[in-house]
C-alpha positions in Angstrom: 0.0 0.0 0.0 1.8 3.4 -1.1 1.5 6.5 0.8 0.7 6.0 4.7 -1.1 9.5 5.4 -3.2 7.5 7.9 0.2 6.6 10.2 0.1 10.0 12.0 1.4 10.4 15.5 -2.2 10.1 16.7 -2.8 6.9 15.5 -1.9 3.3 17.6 1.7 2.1 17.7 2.4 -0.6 15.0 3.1 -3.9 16.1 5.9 -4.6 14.5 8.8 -4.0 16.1 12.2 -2.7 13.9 10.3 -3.1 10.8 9.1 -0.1 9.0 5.5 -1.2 7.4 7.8 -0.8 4.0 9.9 -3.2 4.5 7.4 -5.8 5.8 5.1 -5.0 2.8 7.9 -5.7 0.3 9.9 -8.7 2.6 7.1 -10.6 4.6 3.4 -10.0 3.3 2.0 -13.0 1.5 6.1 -14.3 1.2 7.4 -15.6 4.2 6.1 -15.8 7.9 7.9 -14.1 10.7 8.5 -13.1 14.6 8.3 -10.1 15.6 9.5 -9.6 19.2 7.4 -7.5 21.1 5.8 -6.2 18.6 3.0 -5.1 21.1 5.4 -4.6 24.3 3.5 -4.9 28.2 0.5 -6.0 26.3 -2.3 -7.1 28.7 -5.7 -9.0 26.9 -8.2 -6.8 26.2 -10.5 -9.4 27.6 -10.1 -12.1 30.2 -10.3 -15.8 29.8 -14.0 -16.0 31.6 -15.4 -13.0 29.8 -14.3 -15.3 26.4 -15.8 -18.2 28.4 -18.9 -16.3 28.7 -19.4 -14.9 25.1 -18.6 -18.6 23.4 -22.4 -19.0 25.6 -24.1 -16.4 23.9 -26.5 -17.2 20.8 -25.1 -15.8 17.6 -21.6 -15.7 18.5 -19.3 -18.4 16.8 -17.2 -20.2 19.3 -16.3 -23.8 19.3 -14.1 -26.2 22.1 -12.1 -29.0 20.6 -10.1 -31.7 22.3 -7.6 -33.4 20.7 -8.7 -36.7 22.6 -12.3 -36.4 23.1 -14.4 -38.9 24.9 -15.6 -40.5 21.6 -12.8 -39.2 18.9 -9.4 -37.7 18.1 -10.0 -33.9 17.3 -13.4 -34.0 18.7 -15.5 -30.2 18.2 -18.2 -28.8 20.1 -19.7 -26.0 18.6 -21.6 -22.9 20.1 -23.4 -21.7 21.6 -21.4 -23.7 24.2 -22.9 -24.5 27.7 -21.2 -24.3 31.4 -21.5 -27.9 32.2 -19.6 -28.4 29.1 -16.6 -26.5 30.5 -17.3 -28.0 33.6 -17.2 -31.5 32.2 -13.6 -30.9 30.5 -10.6 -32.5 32.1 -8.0 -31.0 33.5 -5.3 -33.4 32.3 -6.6 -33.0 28.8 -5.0 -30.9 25.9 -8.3 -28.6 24.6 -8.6 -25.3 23.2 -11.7 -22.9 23.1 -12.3 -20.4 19.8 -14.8 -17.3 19.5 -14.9 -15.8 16.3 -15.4 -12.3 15.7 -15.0 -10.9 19.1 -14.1 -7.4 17.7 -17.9 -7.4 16.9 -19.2 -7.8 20.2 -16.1 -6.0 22.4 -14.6 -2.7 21.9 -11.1 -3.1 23.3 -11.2 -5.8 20.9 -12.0 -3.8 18.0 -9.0 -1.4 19.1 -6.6 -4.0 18.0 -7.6 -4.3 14.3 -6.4 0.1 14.1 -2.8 -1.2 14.9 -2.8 -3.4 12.1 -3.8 -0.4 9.6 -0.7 -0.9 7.7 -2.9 -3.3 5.6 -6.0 -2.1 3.6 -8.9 -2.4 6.2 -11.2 -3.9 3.8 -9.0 -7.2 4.0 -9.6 -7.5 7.2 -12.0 -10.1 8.4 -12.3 -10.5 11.8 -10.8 -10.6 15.4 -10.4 -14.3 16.7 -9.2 -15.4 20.1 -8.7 -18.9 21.6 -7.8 -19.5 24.8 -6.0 -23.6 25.6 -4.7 -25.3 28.5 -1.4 -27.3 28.1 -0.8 -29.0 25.1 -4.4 -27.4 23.8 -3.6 -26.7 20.2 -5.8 -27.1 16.5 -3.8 -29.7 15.2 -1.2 -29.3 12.2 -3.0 -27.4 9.9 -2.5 -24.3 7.4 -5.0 -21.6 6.2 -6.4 -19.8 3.0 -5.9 -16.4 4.6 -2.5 -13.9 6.4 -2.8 -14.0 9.8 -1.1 -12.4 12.8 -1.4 -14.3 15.8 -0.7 -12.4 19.1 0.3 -13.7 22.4 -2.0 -12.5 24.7 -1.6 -14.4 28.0 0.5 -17.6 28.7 3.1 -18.8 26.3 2.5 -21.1 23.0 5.2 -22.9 21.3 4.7 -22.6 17.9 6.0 -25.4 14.9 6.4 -23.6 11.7 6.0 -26.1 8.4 6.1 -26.5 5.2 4.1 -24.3 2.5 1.3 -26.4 1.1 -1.2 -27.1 -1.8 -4.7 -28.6 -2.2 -2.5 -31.7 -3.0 -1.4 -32.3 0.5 -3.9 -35.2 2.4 -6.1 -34.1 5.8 -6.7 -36.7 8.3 -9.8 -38.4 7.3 -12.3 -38.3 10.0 -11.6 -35.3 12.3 -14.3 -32.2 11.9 -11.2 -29.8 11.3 -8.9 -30.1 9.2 -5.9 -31.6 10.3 -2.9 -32.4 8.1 -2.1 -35.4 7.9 1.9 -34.8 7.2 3.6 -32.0 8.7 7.5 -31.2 8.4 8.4 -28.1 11.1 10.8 -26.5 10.0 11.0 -23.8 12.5 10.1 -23.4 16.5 9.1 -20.4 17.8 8.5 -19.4 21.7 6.3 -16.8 21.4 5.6 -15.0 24.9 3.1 -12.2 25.7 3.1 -9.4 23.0 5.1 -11.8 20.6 3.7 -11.8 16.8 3.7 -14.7 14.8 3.2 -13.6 11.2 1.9 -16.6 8.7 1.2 -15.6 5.1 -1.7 -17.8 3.6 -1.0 -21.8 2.8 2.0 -21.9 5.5 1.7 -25.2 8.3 1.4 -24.3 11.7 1.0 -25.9 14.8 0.9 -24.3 18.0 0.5 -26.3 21.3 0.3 -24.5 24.6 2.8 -24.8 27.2 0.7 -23.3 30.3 -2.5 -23.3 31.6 -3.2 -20.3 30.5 -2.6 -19.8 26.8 -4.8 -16.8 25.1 -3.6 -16.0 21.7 -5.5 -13.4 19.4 -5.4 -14.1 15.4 -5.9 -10.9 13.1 -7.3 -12.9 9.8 -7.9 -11.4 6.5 -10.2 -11.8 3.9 -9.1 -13.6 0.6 -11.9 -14.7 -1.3 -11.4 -18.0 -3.6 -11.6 -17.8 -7.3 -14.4 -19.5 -7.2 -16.3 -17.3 -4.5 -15.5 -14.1 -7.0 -16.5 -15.6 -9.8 -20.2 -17.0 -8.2 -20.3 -13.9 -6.5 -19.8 -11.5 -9.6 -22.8 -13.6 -11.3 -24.8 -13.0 -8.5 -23.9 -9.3 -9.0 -25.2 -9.3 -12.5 -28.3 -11.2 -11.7 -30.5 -7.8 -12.5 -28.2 -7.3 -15.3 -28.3 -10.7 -17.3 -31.8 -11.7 -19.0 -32.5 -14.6 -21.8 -32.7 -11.6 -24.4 -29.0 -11.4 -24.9 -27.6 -14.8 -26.4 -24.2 -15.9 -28.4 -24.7 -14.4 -31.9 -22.3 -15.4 -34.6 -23.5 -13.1 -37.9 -20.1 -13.7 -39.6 -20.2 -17.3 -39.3 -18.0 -18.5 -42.5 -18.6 -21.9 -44.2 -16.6 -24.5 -42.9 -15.1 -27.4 -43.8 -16.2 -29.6 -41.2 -19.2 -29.3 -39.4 -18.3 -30.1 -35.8 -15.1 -27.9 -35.7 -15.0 -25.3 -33.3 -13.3 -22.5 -35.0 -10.8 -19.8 -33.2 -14.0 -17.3 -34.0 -16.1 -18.9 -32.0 -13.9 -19.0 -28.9 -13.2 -15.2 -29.4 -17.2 -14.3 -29.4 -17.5 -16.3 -26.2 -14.3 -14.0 -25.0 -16.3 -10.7 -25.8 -19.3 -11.6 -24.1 -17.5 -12.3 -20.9 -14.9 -8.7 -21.4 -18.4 -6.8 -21.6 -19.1 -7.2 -18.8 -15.6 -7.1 -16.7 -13.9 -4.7 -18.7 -16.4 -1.9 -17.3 -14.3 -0.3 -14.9 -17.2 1.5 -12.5 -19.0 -1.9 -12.5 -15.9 -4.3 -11.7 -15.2 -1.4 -8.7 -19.1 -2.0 -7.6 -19.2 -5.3 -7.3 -15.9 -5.9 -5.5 -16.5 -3.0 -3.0 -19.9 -4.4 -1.9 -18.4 -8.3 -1.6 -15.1 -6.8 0.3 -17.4 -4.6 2.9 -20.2 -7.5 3.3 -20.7 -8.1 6.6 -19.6 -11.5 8.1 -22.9 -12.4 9.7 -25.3 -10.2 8.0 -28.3 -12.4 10.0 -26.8 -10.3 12.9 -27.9 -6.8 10.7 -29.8 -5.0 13.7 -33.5 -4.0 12.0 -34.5 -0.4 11.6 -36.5 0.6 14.3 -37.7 3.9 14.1 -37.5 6.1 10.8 -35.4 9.7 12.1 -35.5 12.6 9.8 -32.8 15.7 10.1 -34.9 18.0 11.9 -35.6 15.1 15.1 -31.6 14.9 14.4 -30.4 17.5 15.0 -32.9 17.5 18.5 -31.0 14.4 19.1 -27.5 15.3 18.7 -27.9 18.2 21.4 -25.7 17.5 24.0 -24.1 14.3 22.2 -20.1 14.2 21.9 -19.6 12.0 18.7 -21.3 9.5 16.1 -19.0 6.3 16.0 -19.7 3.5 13.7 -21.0 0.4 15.0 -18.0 -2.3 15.8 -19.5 -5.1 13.3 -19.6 -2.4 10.0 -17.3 -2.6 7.4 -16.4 0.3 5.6 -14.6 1.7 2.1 -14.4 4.1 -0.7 -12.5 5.0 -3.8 -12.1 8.0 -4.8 -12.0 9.8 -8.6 -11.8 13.1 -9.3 -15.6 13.2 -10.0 -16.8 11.6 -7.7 -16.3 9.3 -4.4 -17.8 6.0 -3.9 -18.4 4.9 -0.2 -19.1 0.8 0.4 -20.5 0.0 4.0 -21.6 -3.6 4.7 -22.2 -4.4 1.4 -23.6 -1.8 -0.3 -22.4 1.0 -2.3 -23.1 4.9 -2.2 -22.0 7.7 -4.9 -21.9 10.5 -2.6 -19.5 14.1 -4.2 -16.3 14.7 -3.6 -17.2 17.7 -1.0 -17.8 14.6 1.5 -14.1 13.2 1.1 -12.4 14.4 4.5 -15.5 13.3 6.5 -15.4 9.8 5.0 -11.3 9.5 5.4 -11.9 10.7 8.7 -14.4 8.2 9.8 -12.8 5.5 8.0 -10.0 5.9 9.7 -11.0 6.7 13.6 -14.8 5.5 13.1 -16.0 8.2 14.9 -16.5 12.1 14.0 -16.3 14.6 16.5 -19.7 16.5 16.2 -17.7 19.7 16.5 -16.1 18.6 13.4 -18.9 19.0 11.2 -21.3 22.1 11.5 -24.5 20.5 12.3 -27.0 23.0 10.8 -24.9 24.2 7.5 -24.3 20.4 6.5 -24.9 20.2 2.5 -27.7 17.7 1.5 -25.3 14.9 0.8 -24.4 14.6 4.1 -27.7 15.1 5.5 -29.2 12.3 4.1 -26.0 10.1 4.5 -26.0 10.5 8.2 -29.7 10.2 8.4 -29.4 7.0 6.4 -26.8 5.5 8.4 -28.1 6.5 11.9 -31.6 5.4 10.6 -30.0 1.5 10.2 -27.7 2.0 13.4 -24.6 2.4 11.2 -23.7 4.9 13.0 -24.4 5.2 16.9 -24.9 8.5 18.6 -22.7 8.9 21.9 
């Protein structure tokens, strides 16, 4: 990512120790994992073990406890929401690990994390996970799709790094995760509190725990497969595509033998699909509103009440700032005719007069009310706040 206008002195410490984010753009991202020592120094977990405990209970949060020798299998997983006489039933002399998903979505000093890590595009960004394993608790030998950092929080975790893999290498048949079923390490890694363990995607990892009280925090980002953007992008055009428009050959020239499939005909089936990609606004569209969707969009809170600018503004007396909610997801492009704003998976065309107010909020997900002058605000804006207030986008504080 060139220029880093966002990296002001105001902004969170980056968590990565001697490196510049320059030199770990061009030497480590998506090339080679890495430790970085301390790269969050006296860190302390933003939340404790039984306040993860307690929202793996909750309906609608993803968690899951598996034990790599459960009562009735190897690499047994017990998903969520989880129960207290589950936790009380595990042993103590028993390797097991506990994962919540998302957790930036549902705590706030969770959320601050992800700002340290704005080195990266934050539309890459998926979500916040944090497991928390008793000795020996680990996931198994496995490798993932996606970068991750993967913080020590509490405890310390001994982590194996492996061998870079492919869809060619075999998973343990049987187990509900995916467990490799060869693993080479290659490198061993300590990692103690406010240690970072970088892994670009398709890397083997293992990490076993070697206390009692082993947290560990994984920043993952979104890579959507091939085959996601391509089902995706016909979803997109869904509106767009009808039975009317079919392959047309009107230059068909006589051929020699009837079931040949000439060169021609493979370049009219090349046209038909550059229409439709080769449009620059509509490629830029599409990708904004699948990179911004939300990752549980069942969890989109309902409008409740419809408020207009006038009962706004009422509302705003006395009030301090309007942050966006923890769970949105939020990007734009800019052109010098316009600026295009995605939030949760939709897309806005908004002028280029509303630039600094997006940056800004993009970037600290807040605006100071004293910021913007509340009864001189162009229409744009009006409606935008009104809008995104209206579907608790944005939260009045």
């Amino acid at each position: 990512m060139s220029g880093s206008s966002h990296l002001n002195s105001g902004s969170p410490a980056l968590p990565l120790g001697p490196l510049s984010p320059k030199r770990f753009l061009e030497d480590f991202w998506q090339k080679r994992p890495t430790v970085i020592r301390q790269g969050l120094p006296q860190f302390e977990p933003p939340i404790s073990a039984e306040e993860l405990a307690g929202l793996s209970l909750e309906e609608g949060v993803e968690s899951r406890i598996i034990q790599e020798q459960g009562p009735k299998e190897p690499w047994e997983v017990w998903q969520g929401p989880l129960s207290e006489a589950l936790f009380r039933r595990l042993p103590e002399n028993t390797p097991w690990t506990l994962l919540v998903q998302a957790v930036d979505q549902w705590v706030p000093e969770v959320a601050a994390l992800r700002d340290q890590f704005n080195f990266i595009p934050s539309w890459r960004l998926d979500d916040v996970m944090i497991s928390y394993a008793n000795k020996g608790g680990s996931v198994g030998p496995h490798y993932d799709h996606y970068d991750v950092f993967l913080i020590q929080a509490q405890g310390i975790r001994e982590w194996h790094i492996g061998q870079k893999c492919s869809d060619e290498d075999p998973l343990l048949e049987g187990p509900k995760v995916r467990i490799l079923e060869r693993f080479e390490s290659l490198e061993k890694h300590e990692l103690h509190p406010g240690d970072i363990l970088y892994l670009p995607p398709k890397y083997a990892h293992y990490g076993p725990a070697l206390t009692d009280d082993c947290m560990t925090i994984s920043i993952g980002f979104r890579a959507p497969s091939h085959v996601e953007l391509f089902q995706d992008f016909t979803k997109y055009l869904e509106d767009e595509l009808t039975d009317f428009d079919r392959y047309e050959d009107p230059d068909l020239d006589l051929q020699t033998h009837s079931a040949e499939m000439s060169d021609a005909s493979f370049d009219r089936v090349q046209k038909i699909f550059q229409r439709y990609i080769e449009d620059p606004a509509r490629l830029r569209d599409w990708f904004g509103r699948l990179m911004t969707e939300p990752k549980y969009p069942e969890l989109e809170p309902p409008m409740e009440g419809i408020v207009r600018f006038e009962t706004l503004i009422e509302d705003l007396q006395g009030a301090q700032r309007l942050k966006l909610d923890e769970a949105c997801r939020l990007a734009f492009h800019q052109t010098p005719e316009h600026l295009q704003v995605f939030i949760d998976g939709e897309s806005y065309q908004l002028p280029t007069s509303l630039s600094q107010v997006v940056i800004k909020l993009s970037q600290q997900r807040f605006i100071l009310l004293d910021e913007i002058l509340l009864g001189d605000l162009e229409e744009a804006l009006q409606e935008l706040l009104v809008d995104w207030i209206n579907r608790q986008k944005l939260i009045i504080e």
